[in-house]
N, C-alpha and C positions, 0 to 999 in steps of 0.2 A: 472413330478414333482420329485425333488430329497430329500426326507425327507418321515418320516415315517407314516404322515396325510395330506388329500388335504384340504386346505380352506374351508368355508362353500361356496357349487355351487351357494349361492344368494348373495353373497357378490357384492358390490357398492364401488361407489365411493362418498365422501363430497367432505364438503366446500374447497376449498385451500386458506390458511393464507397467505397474502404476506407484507412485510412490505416497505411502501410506504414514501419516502422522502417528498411527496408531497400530502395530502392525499387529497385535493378538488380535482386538478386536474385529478387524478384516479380514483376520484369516478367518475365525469365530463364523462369523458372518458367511464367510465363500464356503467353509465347509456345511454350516447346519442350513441355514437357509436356501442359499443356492446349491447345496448336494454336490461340491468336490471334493476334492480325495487332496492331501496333502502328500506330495511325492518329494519334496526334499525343502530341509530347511538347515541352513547356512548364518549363524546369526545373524540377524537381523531381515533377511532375505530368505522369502519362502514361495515355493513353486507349488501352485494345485493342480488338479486338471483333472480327465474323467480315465480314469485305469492309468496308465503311464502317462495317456499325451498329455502335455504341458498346456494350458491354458491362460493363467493368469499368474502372472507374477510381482509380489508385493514385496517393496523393497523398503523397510521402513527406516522415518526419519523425523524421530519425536521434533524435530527443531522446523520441520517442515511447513509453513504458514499454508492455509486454504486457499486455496487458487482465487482470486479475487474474481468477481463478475463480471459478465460481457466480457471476455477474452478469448481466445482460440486456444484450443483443445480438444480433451473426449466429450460429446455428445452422450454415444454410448457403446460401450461394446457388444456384441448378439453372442451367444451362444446357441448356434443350432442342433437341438435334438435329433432324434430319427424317428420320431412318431408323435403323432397326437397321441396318444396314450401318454406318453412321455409328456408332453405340455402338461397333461391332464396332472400329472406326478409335481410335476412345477409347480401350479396352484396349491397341492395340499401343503405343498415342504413350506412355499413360505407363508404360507396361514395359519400353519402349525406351529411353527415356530415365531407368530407375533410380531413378521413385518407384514409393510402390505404393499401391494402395488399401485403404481402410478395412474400405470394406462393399461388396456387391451383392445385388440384392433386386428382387423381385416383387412390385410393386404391385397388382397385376390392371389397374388402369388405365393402369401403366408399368410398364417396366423401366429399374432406375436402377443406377449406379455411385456410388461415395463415396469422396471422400478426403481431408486436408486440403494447403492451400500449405505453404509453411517458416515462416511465423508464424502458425502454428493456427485461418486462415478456414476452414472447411469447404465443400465444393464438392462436388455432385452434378451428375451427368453423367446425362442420363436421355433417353429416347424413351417416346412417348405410343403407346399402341396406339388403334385407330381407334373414333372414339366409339360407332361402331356394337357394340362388342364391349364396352364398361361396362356391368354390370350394378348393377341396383338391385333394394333392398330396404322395400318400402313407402314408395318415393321416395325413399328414401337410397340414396346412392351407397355401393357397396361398392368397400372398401380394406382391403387386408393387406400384411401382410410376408412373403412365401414368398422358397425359395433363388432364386438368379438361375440361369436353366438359361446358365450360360456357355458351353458347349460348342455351344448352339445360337447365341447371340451371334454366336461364333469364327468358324463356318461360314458368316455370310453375305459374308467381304472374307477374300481376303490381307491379309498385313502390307501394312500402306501403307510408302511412301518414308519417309524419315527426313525432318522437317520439314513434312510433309505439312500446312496447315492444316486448320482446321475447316472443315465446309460452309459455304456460302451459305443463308442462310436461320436458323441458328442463334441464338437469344435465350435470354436472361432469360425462363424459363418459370414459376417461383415464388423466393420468398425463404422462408423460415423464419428466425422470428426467437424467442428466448427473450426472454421476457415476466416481469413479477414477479406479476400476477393473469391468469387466463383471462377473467373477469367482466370487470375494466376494460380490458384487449383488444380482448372483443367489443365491449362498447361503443362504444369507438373505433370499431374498424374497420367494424362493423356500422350501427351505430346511428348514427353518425357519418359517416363516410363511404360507406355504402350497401352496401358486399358482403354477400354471401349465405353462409350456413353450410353446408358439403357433408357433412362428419365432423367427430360428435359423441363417439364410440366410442375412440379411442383416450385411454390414462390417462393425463390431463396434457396434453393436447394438444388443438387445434382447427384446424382448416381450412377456409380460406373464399377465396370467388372471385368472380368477376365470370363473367356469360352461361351459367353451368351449366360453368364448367371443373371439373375436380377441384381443384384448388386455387391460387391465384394467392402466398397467403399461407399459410403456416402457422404456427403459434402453441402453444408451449409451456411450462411452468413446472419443463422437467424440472434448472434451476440449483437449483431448490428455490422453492415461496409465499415472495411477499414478498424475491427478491434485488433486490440492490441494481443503481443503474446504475452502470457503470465511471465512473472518472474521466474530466473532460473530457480528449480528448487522448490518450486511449491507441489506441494498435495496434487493429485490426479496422476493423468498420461506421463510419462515416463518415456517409452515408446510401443509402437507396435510393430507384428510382423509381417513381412511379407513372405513366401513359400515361394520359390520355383523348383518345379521337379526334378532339373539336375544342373551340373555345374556349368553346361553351356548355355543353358536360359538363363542362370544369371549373370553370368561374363557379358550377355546380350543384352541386359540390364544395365548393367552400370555401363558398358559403351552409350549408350541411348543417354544416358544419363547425363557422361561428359562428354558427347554429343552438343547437349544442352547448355553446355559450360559451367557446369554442376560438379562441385567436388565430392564424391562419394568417398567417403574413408575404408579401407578395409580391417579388418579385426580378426585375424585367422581366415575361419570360414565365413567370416559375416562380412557384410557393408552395410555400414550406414548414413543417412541422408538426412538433414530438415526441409521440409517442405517449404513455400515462399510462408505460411503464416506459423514459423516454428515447433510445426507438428516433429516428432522424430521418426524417421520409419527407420528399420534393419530389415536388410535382404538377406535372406537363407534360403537354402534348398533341405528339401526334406529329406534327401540322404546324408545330410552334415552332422 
C-alpha cells in the first residue's frame, strides 16, 4: 500500500448501481438467468440480491444512450458464491435459460465464469478456493488464467430446478473497473483510500484488496491510456460500494481521502467519491 493508513482488514464489497436503458428486461435477466431475488422495487429502480442482501441495483432510464467504447467504467462485477457446487448451479441457470457465457477460467485463487447482461455489463460468477490453497511468490500472491476444468465443476450438482435461486450467502466479491491511468488508480485507491496491492503482473492491469484478499478491486486500462469517461447518463456503472465495518473505519476513510485533497460528499450515512477516471464509489458501513 502507498499511503500513510491501510483500509479497515474487514472491509467488503455492496450493492453495484447500474443504470439500465431497459429496466424489465434486466431485471428479467438478473433474476432467471443469474438466480436473484427481487427485494424491492420503487418505479423505475429495483434492488435484487441473494435472500435480503442487496447486490445489484438497476436504476432504469429508457432515454439512456449505451455507453460508447473504449471509455472507463464497469469491466465487470463478480458475484461470489460459497461452493463449487454453487458455480456448478451457475452453469445450469444460464444454459437453461438460453444465454451463454463469455469465458471460464482458472484463477488458482478461483474458479470463475464470465458473461455479459443484454446491455453489455459484464458479470463474473466465481468461487474462491480455500486460503489455505493460495500460493505465493516472494509474497506475491499468484494468479493466472488456466482453462476452467468444466467437467469437474458439472460433477459436483445435478441440474437444479428451473428457477432455482442463488445461495444464501452470495456477495459482491470484487468489481473491476477500467481506468484511464493505472498510476492515478492506485493512487486513489491506494494511497487514498488505503487498500493494498496483491497483483502487479498482469499487462495493463492491477489488483488490490483490503485484509490479504486476492482482490476486492481490480483495475485496468485495457479501453486503451488515457480513455475518456462516458458521458454523464449513459447505460452501465452508476456506482459501486464500498463496506467498512463500522462508523469509525469510515470516518478514517474519508479523512484519508481529504487527506488526499479529495472532496467526498456525505449523504446521510453514505459518502461518495469519483475516482481520477470518473468511476463513482459510495462508502457505507454495514451497520447503516
Amino acid at each position: 500500500m502507498s499511503g500513510s493508513a491501510a483500509i479497515d482488514p474487514a472491509t467488503t464489497l455492496g450493492p453495484v448501481s447500474l443504470v439500465a436503458g431497459d429496466v424489465d428486461r434486466l431485471t428479467a435477466f438478473y433474476e432467471t438467468a443469474i438466480g436473484l431475488r427481487v427485494i424491492a422495487r420503487e418505479g423505475d429502480v429495483v434492488t435484487l440480491g441473494a435472500g435480503a442482501l442487496a447486490l445489484v441495483e438497476l436504476v432504469g432510464d429508457p432515454a439512456a444512450p449505451p455507453r460508447p467504447p473504449r471509455t472507463t467504467g464497469l469491466f465487470h462485477l463478480a458475484l461470489l458464491v460459497p461452493t463449487r457446487a454453487d458455480l456448478a448451479r451457475a452453469i445450469h441457470r444460464v444454459t437453461q435459460t438460453g444465454w451463454s457465457f463469455t469465458g471460464a477460467s482458472d484463477h488458482l485463487v478461483s474458479e470463475a465464469l464470465y458473461l455479459d447482461d443484454p446491455e453489455g455489463n459484464g458479470i463474473e460468477i466465481y468461487r474462491d478456493r480455500p486460503r489455505a490453497e493460495w500460493r505465493y511468490d516472494g509474497g506475491a500472491l499468484r494468479m493466472g488464467t488456466a482453462a476452467l476444468d468444466l467437467h469437474g465443476v458439472l460433477a459436483e450438482v445435478a441440474a437444479p430446478d428451473p428457477g432455482e435461486r442463488v445461495a444464501p450467502g452470495t456477495t459482491v466479491g470484487h468489481v473491476h473497473l477500467q481506468v484511464a491511468d493505472l498510476a492515478a488508480a492506485e493512487a486513489f485507491y491506494c494511497g487514498a483510500l488505503g487498500f493494498d496491492v496483491t497483483v502487479r503482473g498482469y499487462p495493463g492491469a492491477l489488483f488490490v484488496s483490503a485484509g490479504g484478499y486476492h482482490h476486492h478491486l481490480g483495475l485496468n486500462t485495457w479501453a486503451g491510456a488515457g480513455a475518456p469517461a462516458p458521458p454523464p447518463g449513459c447505460r452501465g456503472l452508476r456506482r459501486f460500494t464500498i463496506l467498512l465495518p463500522e462508523h469509525g473505519a469510515l470516518a478514517a476513510a474519508v479523512e484519508r481521502l481529504r487527506a488526499a485533497g479529495l472532496e467526498p460528499v456525505a449523504d446521510g450515512s453514505e459518502v461518495t467519491v469519483a475516482d481520477p477516471s470518473g468511476n463513482v464509489v459510495t462508502l457505507a458501513t454495514r451497520a447503516a
